[in-house]
N, CA, C and O atoms as a GROMACS GRO file, in nm:
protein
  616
    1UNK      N    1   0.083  -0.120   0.000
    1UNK     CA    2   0.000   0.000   0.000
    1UNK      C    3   0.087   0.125   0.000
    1UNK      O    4   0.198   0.103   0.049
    2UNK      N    5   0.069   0.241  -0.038
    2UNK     CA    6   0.105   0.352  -0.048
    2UNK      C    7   0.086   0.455   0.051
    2UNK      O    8  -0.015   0.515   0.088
    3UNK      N    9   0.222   0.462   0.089
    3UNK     CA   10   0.213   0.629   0.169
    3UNK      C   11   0.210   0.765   0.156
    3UNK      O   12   0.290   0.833   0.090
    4UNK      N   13   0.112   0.805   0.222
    4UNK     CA   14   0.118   0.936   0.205
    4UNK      C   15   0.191   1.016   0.330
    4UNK      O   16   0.212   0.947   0.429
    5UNK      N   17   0.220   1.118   0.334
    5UNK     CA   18   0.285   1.254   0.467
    5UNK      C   19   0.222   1.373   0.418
    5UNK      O   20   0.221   1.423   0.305
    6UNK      N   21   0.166   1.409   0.538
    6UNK     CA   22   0.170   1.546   0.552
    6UNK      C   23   0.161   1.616   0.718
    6UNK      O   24   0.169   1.578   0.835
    7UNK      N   25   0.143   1.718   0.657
    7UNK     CA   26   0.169   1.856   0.798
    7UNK      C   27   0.018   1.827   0.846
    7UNK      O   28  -0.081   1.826   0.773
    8UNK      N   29   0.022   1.807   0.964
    8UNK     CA   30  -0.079   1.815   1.029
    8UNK      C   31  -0.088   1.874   1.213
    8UNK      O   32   0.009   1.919   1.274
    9UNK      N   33  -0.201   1.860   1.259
    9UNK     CA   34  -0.249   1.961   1.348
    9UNK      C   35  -0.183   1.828   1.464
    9UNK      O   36  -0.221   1.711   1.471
   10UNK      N   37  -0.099   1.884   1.527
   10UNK     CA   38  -0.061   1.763   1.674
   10UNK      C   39  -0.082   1.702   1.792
   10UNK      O   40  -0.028   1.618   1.864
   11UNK      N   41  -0.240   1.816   1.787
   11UNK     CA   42  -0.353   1.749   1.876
   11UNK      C   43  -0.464   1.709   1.859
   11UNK      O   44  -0.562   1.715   1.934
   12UNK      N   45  -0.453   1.668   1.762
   12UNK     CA   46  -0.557   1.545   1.679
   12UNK      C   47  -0.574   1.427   1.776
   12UNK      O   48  -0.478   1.395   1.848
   13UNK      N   49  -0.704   1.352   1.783
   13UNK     CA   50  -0.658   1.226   1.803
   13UNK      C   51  -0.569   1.165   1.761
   13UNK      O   52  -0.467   1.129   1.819
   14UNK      N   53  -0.612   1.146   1.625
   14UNK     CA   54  -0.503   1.049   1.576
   14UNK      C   55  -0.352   1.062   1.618
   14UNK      O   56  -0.276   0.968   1.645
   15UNK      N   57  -0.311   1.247   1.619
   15UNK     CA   58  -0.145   1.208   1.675
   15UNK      C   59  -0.130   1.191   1.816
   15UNK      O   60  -0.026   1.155   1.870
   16UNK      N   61  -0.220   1.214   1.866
   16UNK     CA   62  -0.206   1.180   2.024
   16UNK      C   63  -0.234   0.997   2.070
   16UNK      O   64  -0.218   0.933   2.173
   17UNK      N   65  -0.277   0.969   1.946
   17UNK     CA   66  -0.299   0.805   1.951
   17UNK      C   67  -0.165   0.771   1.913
   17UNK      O   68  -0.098   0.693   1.981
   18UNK      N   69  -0.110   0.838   1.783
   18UNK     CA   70   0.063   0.772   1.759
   18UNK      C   71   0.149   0.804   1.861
   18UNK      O   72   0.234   0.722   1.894
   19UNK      N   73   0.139   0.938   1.934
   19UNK     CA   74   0.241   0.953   2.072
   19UNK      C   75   0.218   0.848   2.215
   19UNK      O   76   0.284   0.818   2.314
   20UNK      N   77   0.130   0.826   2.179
   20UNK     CA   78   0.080   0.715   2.283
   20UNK      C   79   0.164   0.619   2.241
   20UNK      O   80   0.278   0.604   2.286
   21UNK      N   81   0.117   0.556   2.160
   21UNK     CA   82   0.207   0.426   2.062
   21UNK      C   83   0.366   0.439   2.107
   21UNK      O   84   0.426   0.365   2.183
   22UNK      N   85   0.408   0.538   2.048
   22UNK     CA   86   0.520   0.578   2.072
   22UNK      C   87   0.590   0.562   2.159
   22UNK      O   88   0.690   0.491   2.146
   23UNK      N   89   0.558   0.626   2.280
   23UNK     CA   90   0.574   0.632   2.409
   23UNK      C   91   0.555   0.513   2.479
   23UNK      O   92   0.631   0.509   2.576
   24UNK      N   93   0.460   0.382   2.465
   24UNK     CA   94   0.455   0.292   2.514
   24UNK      C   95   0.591   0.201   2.424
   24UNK      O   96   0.691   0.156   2.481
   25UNK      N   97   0.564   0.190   2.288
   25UNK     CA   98   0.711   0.134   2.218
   25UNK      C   99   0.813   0.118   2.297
   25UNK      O  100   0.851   0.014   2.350
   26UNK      N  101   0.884   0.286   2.308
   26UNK     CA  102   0.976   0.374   2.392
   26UNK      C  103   1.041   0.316   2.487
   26UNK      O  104   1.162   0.294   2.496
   27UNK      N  105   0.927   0.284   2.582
   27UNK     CA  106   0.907   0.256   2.735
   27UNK      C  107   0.929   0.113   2.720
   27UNK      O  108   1.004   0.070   2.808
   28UNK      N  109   0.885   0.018   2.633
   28UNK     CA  110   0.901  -0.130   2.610
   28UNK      C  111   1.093  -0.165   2.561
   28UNK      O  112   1.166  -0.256   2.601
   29UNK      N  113   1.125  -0.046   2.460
   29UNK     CA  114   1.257  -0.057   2.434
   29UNK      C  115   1.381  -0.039   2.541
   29UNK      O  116   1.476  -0.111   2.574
   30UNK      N  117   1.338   0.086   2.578
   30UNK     CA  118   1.404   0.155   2.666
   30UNK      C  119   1.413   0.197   2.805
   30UNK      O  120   1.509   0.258   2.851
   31UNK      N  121   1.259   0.144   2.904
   31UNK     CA  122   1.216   0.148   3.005
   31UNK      C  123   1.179   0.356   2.992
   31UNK      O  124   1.138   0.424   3.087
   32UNK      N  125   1.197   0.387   2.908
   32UNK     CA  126   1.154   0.564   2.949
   32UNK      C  127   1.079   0.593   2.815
   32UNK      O  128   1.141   0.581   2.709
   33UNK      N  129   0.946   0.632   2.817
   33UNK     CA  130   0.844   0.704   2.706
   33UNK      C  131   0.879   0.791   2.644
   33UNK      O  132   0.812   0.845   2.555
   34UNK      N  133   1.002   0.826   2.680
   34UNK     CA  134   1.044   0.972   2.570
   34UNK      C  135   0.941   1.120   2.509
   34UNK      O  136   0.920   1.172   2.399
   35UNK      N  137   0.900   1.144   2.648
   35UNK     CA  138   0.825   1.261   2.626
   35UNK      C  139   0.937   1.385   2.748
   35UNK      O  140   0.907   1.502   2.769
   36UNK      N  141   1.031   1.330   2.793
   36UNK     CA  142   1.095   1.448   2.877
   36UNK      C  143   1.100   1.553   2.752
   36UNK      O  144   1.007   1.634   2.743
   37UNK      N  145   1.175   1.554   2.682
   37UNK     CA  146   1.280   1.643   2.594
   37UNK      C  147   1.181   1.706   2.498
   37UNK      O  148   1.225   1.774   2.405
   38UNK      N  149   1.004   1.683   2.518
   38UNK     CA  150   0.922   1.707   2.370
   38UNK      C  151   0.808   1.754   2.460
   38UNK      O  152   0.783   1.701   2.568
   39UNK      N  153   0.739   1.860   2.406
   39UNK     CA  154   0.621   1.924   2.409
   39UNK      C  155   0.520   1.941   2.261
   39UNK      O  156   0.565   1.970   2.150
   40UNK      N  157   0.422   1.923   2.284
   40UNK     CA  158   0.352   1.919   2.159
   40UNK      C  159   0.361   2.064   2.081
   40UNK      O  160   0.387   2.077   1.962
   41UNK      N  161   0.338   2.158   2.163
   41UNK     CA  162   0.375   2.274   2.159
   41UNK      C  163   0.456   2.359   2.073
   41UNK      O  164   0.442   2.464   2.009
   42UNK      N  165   0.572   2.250   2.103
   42UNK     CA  166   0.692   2.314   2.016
   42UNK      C  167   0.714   2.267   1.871
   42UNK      O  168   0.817   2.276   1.804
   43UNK      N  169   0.582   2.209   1.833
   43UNK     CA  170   0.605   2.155   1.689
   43UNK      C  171   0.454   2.218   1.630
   43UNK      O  172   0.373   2.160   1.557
   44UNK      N  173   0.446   2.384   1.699
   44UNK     CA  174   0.325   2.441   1.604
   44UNK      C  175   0.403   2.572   1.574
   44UNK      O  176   0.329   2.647   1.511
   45UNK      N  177   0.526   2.628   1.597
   45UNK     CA  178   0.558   2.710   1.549
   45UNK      C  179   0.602   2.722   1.425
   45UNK      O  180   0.622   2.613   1.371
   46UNK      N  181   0.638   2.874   1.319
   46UNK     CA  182   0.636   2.879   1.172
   46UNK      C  183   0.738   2.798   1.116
   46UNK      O  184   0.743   2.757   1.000
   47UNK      N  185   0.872   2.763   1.266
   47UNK     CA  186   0.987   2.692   1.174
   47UNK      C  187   0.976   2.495   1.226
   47UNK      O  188   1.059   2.407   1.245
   48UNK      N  189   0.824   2.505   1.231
   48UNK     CA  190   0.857   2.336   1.307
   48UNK      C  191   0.732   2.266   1.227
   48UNK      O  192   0.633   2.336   1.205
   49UNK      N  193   0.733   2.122   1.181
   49UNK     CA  194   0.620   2.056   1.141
   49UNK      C  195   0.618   1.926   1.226
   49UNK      O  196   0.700   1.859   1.289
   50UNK      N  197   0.496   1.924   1.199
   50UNK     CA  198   0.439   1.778   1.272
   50UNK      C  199   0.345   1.714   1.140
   50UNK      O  200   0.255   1.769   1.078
   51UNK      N  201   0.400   1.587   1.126
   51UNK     CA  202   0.343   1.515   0.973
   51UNK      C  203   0.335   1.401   1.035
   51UNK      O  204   0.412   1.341   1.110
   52UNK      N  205   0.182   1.370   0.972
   52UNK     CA  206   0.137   1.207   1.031
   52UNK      C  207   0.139   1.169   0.870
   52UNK      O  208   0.108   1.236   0.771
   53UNK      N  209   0.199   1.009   0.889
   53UNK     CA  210   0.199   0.924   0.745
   53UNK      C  211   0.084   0.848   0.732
   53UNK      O  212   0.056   0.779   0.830
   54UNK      N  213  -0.007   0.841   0.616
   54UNK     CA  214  -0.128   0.790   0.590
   54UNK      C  215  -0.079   0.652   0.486
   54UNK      O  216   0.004   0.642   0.396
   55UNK      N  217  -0.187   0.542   0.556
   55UNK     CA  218  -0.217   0.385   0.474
   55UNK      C  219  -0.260   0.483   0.326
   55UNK      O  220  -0.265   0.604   0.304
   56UNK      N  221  -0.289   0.347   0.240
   56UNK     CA  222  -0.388   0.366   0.102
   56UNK      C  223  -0.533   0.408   0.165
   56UNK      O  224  -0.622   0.478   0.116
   57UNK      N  225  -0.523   0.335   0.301
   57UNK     CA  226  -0.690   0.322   0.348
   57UNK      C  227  -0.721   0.427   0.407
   57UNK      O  228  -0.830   0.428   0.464
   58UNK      N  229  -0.629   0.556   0.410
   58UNK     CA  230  -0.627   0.690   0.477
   58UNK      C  231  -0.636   0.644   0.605
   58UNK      O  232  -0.722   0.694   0.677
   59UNK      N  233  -0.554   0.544   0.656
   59UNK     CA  234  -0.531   0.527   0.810
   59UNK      C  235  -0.399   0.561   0.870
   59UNK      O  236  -0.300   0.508   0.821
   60UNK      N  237  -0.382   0.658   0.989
   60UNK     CA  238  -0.274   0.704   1.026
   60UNK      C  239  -0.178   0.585   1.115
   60UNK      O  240  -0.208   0.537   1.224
   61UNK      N  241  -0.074   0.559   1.044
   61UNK     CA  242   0.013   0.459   1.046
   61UNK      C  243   0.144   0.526   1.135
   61UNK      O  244   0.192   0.467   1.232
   62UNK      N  245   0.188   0.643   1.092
   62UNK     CA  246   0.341   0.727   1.130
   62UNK      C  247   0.322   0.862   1.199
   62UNK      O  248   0.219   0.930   1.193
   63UNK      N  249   0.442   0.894   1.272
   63UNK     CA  250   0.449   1.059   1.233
   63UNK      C  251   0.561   1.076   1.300
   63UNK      O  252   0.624   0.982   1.349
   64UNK      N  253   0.594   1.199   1.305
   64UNK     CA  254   0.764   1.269   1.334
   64UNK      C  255   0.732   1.387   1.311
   64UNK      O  256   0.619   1.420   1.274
   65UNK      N  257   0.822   1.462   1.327
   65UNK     CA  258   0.819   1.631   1.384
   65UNK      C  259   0.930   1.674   1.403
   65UNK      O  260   1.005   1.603   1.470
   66UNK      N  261   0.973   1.784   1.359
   66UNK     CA  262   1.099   1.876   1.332
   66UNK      C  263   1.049   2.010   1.408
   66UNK      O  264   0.931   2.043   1.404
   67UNK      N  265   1.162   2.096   1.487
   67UNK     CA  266   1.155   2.177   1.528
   67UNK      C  267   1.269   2.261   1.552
   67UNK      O  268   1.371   2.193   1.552
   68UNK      N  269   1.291   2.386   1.573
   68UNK     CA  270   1.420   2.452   1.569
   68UNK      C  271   1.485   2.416   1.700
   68UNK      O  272   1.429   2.395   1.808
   69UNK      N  273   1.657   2.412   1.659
   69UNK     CA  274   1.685   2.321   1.785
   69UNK      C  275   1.736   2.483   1.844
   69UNK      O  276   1.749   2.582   1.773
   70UNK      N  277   1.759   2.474   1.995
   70UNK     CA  278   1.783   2.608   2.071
   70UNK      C  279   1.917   2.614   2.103
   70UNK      O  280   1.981   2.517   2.143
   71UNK      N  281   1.957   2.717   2.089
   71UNK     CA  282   2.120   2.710   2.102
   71UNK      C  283   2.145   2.748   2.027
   71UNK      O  284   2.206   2.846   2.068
   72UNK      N  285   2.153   2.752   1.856
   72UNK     CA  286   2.201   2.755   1.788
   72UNK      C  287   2.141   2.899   1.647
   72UNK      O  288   2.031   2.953   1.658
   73UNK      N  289   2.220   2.927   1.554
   73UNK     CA  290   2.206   3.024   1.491
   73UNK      C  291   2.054   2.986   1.405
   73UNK      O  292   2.026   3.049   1.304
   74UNK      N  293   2.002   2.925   1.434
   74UNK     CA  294   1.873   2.864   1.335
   74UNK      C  295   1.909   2.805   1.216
   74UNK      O  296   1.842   2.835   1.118
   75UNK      N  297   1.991   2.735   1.203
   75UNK     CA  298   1.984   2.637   1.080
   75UNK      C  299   1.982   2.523   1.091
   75UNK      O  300   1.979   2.446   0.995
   76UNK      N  301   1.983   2.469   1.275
   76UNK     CA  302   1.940   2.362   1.282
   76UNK      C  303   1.798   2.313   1.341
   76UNK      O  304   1.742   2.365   1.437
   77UNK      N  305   1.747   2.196   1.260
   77UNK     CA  306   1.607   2.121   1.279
   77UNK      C  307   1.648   2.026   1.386
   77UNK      O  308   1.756   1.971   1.362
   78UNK      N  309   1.586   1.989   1.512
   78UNK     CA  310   1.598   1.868   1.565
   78UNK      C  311   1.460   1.800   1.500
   78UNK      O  312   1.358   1.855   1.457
   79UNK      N  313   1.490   1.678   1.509
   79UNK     CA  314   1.366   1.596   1.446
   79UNK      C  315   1.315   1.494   1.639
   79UNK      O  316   1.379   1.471   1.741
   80UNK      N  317   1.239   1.480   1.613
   80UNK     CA  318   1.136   1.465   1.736
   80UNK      C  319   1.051   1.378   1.703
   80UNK      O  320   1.012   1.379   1.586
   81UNK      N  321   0.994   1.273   1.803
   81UNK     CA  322   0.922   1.128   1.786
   81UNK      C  323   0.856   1.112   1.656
   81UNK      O  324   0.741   1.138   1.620
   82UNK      N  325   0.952   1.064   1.596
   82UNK     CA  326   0.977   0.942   1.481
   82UNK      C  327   0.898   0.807   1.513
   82UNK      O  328   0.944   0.731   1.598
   83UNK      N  329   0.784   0.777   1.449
   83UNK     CA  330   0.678   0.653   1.475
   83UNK      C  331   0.682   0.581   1.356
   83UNK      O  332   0.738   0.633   1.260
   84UNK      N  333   0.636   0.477   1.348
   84UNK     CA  334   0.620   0.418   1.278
   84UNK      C  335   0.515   0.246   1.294
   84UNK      O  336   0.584   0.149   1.326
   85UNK      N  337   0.411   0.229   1.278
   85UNK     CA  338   0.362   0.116   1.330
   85UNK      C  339   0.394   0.002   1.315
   85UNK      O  340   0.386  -0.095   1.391
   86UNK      N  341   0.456   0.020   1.158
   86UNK     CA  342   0.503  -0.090   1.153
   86UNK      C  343   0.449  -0.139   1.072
   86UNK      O  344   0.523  -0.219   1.015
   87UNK      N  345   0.285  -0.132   1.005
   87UNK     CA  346   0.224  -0.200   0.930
   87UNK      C  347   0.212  -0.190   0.765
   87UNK      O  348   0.156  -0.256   0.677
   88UNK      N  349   0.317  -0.046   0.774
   88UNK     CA  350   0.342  -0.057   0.595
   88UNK      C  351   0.469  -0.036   0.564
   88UNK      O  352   0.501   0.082   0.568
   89UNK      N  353   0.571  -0.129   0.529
   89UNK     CA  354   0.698  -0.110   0.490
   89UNK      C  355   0.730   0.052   0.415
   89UNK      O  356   0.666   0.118   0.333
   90UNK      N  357   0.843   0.074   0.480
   90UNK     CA  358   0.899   0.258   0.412
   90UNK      C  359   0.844   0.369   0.468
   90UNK      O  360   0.870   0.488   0.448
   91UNK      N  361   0.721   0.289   0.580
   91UNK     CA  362   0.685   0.492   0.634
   91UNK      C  363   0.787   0.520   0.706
   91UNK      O  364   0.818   0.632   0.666
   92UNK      N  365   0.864   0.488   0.792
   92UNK     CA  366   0.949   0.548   0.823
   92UNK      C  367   1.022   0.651   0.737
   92UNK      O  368   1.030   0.771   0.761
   93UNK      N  369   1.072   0.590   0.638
   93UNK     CA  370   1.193   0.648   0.550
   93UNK      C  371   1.062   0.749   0.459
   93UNK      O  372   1.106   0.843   0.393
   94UNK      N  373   0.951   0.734   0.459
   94UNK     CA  374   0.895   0.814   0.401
   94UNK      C  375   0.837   0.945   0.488
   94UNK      O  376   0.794   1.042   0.425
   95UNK      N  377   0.837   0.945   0.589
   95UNK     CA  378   0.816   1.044   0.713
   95UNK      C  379   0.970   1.094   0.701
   95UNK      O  380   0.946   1.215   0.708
   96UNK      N  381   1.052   1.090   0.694
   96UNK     CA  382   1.201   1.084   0.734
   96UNK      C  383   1.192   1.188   0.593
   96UNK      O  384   1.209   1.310   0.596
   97UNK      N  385   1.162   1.108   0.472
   97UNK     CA  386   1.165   1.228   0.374
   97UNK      C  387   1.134   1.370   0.374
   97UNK      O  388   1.209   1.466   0.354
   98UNK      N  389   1.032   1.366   0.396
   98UNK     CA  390   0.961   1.459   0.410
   98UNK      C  391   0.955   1.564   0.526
   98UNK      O  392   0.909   1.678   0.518
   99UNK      N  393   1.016   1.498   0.645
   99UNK     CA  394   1.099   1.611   0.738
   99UNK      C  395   1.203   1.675   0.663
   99UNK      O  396   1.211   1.798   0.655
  100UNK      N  397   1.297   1.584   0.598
  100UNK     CA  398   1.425   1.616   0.563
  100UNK      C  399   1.346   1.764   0.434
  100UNK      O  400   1.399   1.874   0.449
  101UNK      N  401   1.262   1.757   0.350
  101UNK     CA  402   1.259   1.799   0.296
  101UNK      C  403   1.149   1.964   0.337
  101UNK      O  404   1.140   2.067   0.270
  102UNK      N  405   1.111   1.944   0.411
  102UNK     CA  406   1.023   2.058   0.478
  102UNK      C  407   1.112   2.137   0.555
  102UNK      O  408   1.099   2.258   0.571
  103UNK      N  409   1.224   2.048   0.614
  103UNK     CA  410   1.358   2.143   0.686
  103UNK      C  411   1.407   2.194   0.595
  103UNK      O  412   1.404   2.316   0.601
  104UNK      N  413   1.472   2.133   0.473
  104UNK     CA  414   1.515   2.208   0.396
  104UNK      C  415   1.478   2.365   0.315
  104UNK      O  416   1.555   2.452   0.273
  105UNK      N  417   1.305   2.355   0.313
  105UNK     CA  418   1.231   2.460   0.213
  105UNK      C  419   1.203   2.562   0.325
  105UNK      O  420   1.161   2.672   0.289
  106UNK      N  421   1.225   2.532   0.495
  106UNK     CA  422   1.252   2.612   0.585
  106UNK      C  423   1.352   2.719   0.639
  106UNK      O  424   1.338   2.817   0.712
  107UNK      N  425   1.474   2.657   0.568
  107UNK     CA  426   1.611   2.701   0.573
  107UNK      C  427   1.691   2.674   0.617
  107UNK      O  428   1.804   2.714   0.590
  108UNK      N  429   1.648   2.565   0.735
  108UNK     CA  430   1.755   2.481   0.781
  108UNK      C  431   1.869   2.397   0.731
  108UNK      O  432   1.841   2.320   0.639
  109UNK      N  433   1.993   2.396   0.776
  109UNK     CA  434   2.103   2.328   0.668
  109UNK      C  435   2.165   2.215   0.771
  109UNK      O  436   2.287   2.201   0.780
  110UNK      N  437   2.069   2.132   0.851
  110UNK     CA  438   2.092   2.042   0.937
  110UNK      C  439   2.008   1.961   1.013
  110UNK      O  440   1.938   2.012   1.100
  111UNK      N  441   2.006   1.845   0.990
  111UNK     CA  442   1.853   1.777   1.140
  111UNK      C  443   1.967   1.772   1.210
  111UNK      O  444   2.070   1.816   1.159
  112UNK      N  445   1.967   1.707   1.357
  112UNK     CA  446   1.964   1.676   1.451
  112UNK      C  447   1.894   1.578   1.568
  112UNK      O  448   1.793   1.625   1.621
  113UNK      N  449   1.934   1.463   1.608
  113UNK     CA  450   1.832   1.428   1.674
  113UNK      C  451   1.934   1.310   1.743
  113UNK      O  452   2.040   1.267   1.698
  114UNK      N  453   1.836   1.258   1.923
  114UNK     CA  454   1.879   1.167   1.991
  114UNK      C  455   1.824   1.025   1.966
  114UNK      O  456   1.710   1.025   1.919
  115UNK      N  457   1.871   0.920   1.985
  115UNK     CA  458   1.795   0.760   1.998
  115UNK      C  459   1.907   0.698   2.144
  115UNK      O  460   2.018   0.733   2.184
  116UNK      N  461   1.834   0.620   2.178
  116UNK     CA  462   1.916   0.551   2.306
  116UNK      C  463   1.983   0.447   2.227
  116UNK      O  464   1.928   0.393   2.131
  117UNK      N  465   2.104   0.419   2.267
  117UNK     CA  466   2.180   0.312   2.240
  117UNK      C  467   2.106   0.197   2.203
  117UNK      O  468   2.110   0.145   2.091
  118UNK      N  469   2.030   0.153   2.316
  118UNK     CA  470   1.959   0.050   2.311
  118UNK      C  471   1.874   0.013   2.227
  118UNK      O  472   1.851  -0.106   2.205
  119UNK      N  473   1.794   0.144   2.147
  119UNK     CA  474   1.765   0.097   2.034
  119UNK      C  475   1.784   0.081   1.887
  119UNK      O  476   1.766   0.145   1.784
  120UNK      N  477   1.826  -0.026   1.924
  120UNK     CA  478   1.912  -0.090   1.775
  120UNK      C  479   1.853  -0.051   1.647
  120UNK      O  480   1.922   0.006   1.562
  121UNK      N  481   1.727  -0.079   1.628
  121UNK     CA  482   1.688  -0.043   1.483
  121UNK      C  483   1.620   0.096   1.447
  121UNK      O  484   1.549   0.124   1.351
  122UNK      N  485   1.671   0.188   1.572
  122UNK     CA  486   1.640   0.347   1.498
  122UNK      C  487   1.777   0.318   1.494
  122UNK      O  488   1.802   0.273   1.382
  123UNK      N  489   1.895   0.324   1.575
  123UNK     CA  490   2.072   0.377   1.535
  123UNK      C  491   2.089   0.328   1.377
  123UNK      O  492   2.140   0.381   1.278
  124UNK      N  493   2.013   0.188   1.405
  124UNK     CA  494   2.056   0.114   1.228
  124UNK      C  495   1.988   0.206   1.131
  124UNK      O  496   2.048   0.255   1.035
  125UNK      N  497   1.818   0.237   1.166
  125UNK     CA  498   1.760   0.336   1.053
  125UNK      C  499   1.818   0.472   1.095
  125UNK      O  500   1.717   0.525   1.140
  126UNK      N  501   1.904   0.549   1.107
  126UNK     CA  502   1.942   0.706   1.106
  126UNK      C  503   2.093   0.637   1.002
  126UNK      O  504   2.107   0.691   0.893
  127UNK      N  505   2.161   0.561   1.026
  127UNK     CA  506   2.297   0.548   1.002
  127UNK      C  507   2.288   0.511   0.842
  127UNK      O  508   2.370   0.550   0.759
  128UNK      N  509   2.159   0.420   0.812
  128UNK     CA  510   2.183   0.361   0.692
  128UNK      C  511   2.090   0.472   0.618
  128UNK      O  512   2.062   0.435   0.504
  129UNK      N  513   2.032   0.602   0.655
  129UNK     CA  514   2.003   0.704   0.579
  129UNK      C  515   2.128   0.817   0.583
  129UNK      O  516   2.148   0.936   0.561
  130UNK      N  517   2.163   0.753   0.605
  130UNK     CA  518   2.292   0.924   0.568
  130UNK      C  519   2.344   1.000   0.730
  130UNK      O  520   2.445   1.070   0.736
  131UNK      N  521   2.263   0.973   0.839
  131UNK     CA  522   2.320   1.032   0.952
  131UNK      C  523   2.472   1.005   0.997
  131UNK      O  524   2.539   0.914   0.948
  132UNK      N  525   2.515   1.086   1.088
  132UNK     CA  526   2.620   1.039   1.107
  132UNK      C  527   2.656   1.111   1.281
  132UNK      O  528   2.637   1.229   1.312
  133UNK      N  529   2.708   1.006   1.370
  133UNK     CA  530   2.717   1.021   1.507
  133UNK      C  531   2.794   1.137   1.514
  133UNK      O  532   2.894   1.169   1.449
  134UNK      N  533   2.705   1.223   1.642
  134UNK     CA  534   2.801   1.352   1.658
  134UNK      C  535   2.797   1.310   1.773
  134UNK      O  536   2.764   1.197   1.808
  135UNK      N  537   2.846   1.446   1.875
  135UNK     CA  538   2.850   1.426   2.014
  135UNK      C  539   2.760   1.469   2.027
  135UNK      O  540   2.708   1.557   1.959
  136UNK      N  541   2.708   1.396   2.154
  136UNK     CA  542   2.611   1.470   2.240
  136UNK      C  543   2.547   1.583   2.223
  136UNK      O  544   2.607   1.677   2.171
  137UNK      N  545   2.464   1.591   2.248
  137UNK     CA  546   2.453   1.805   2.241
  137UNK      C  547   2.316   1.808   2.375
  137UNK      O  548   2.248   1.720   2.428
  138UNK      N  549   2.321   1.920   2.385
  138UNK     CA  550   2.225   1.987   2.503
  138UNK      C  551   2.149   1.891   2.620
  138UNK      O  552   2.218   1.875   2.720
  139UNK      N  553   2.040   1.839   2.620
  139UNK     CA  554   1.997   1.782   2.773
  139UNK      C  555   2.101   1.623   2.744
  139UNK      O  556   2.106   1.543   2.838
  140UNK      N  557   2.173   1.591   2.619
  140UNK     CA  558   2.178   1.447   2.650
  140UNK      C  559   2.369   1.453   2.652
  140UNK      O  560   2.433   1.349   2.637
  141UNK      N  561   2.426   1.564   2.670
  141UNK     CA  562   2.548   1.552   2.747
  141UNK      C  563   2.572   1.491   2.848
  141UNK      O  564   2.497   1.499   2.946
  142UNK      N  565   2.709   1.396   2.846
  142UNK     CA  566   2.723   1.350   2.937
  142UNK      C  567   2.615   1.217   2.966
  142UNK      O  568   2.600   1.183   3.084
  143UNK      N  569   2.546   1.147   2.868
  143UNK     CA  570   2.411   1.066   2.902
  143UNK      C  571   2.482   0.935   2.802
  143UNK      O  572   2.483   0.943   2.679
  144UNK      N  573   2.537   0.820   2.876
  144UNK     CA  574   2.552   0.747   2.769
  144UNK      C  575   2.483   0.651   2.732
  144UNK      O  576   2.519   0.556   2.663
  145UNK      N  577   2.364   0.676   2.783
  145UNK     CA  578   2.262   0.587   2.724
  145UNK      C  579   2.209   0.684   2.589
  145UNK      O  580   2.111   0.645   2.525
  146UNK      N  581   2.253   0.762   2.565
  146UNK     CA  582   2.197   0.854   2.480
  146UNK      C  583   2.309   0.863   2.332
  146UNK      O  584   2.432   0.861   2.345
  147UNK      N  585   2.259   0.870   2.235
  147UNK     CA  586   2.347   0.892   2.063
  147UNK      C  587   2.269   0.998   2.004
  147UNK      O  588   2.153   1.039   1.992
  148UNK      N  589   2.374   1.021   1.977
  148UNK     CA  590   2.315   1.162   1.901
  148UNK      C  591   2.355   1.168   1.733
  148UNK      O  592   2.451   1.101   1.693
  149UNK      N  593   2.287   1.240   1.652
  149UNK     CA  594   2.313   1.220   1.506
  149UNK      C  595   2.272   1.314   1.434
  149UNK      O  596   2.153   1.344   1.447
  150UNK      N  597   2.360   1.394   1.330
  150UNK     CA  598   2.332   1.491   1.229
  150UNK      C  599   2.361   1.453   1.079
  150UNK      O  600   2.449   1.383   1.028
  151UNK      N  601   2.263   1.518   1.030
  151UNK     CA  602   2.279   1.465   0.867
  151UNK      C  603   2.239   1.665   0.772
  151UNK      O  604   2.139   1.733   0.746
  152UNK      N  605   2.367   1.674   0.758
  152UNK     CA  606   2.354   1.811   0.638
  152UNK      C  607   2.276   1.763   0.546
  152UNK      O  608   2.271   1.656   0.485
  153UNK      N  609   2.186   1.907   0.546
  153UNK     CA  610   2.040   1.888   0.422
  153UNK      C  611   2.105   1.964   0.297
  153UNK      O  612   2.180   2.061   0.312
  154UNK      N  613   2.070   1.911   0.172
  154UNK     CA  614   2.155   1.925   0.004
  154UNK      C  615   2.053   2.065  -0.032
  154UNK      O  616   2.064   2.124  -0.140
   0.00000   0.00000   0.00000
């Protein structure tokens, strides 16, 4: 079946049903839901999106969210809970697109973003798209349960 992405509103049911998801995933991988570091909030301003990925059957399957990371001169995006259900091969990488590409038409010339060690198949999905391990940066200094990863946008 075919995916669709787009920008959507982040207090929808539906994305509050994928942050749920998410967060329980999270918590199953990692013992922690991964809502410290994220507010819904911060993915309604002009330089941040929140995109849920749609089935053929217009059923919300994904979503992820980019937002300006703080600290920095504004050209960098952190990207923010990355979902995926699981039930249609490529939403990931197709949510992943489409951040990458909404950061870009934003002005940003960088994502940014954390995964815990522990989970193996986001480090494997950031690495085998083009990311590449930086250090640490801001709340996850010093955290070595924590990886961090940037990928320059073309």
């Amino acid at each position: 079946m075919m995916t669709t992405v787009e920008k959507c509103d982040p207090f929808t049911v539906e994305s509050q049903r994928l942050m749920d998801a998410l967060s329980s995933a999270l918590a199953a991988i990692t013992g922690d839901g991964g809502r410290t570091h994220f507010r819904m909030g911060d993915v309604t301003g002009l330089r941040a999106v929140w995109a849920i990925a749609r089935n053929g059957a217009g059923e919300a399957v994904g979503c992820g969210a980019i937002r300006p990371y703080e600290g920095n001169e504004g050209d960098i995006a952190e990207l923010k809970r990355m979902y995926s259900t699981g039930q249609n091969p490529g939403t990931g990488t197709a949510i992943l697109n489409f951040l990458e590409e909404s950061a870009a038409a934003l002005g940003y010339r960088q994502i940014w973003l954390e995964t815990r060690r522990i989970n193996l198949r986001a480090v494997a999905f950031y690495l085998n798209r083009g990311y590449a391990v930086i250090d640490n940066y801001g709340p996850y200094v010093g955290r070595d349960d924590a990886v961090c990863f940037a990928k320059a946008l073309g």
